[in-house]
C-alpha positions in Angstrom: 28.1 15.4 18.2 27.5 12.1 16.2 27.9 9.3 18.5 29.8 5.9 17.9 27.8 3.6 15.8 27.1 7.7 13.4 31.0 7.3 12.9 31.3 3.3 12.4 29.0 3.8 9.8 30.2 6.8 7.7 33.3 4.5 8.0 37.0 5.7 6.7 36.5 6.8 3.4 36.0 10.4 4.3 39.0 10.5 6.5 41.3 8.9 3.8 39.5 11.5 1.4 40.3 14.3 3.7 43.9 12.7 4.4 44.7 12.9 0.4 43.6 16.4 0.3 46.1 17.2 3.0 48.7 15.5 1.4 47.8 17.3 -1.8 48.3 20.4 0.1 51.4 19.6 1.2 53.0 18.8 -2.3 51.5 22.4 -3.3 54.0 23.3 -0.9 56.7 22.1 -2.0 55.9 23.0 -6.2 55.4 26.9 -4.4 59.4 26.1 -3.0 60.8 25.6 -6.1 59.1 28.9 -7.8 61.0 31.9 -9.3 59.0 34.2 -7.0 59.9 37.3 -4.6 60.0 35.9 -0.8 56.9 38.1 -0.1 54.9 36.1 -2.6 56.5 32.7 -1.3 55.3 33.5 2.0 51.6 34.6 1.0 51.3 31.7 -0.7 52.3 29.5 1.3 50.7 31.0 4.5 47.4 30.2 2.3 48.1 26.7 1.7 49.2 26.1 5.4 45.8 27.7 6.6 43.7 25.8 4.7 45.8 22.5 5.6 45.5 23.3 9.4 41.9 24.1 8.8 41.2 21.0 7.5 43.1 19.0 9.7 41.4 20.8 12.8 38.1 20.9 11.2 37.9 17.1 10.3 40.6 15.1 12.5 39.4 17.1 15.3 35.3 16.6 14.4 34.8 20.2 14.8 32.5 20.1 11.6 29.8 18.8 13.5 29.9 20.8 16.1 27.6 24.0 17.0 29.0 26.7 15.0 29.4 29.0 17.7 31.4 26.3 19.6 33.9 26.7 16.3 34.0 30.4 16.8 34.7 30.2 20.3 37.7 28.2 19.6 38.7 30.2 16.4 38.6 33.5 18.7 40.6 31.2 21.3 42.9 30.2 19.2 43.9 33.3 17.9 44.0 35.3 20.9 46.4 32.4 22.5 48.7 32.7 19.2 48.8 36.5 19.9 49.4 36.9 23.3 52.6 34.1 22.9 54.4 36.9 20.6 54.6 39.4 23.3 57.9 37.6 24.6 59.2 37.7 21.3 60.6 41.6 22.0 62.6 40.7 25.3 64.5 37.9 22.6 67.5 40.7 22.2 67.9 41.9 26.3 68.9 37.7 26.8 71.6 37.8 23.9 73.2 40.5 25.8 72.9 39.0 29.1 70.0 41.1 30.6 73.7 43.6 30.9 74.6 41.6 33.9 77.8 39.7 32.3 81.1 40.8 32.7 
């Protein structure tokens, strides 16, 4: 993990590189939007453009570039697994609309 005085001297020109790539990203977005495409082909697209914007994001706002690369896998696998296991509740969504049959 680079230490202090490592990041003081890369200085912010990487970040504000990174940061323009992001914002790049984001006005792909919004060109994909206003495309005459199928919703199936809006959403693959821009699925892939938000992937690659969260991965840079994580990757260099969050210094996990310099860390070990099985460090990045553990929290790849973490991540992942957490997103998973919070769509479980998503099937039990239609019992509340009807009041779990307990109104009158």
């Amino acid at each position: 993990m680079p230490t202090a005085a490592e990041l003081k001297r890369e200085g912010i020109g990487k970040y504000l590189v990174v940061y323009l790539c992001i914002l790049a990203l984001a006005g792909l977005q919004f060109v994909i939007a206003y495309q005459n495409i199928t919703a199936s082909q809006m959403f693959r697209r821009m699925f892939s453009v938000a992937l690659v914007e969260a991965g840079v994001a994580v990757l260099f706002f969050m210094h996990l570039w310099a860390e070990k690369r099985g460090f990045l896998l553990f929290v790849v696998i973490f991540a992942v697994f957490v997103l998973l296991s919070m769509q479980f509740g998503w099937t039990d969504s239609f019992r509340l609309i009807h009041c779990g049959g307990y109104c009158s």
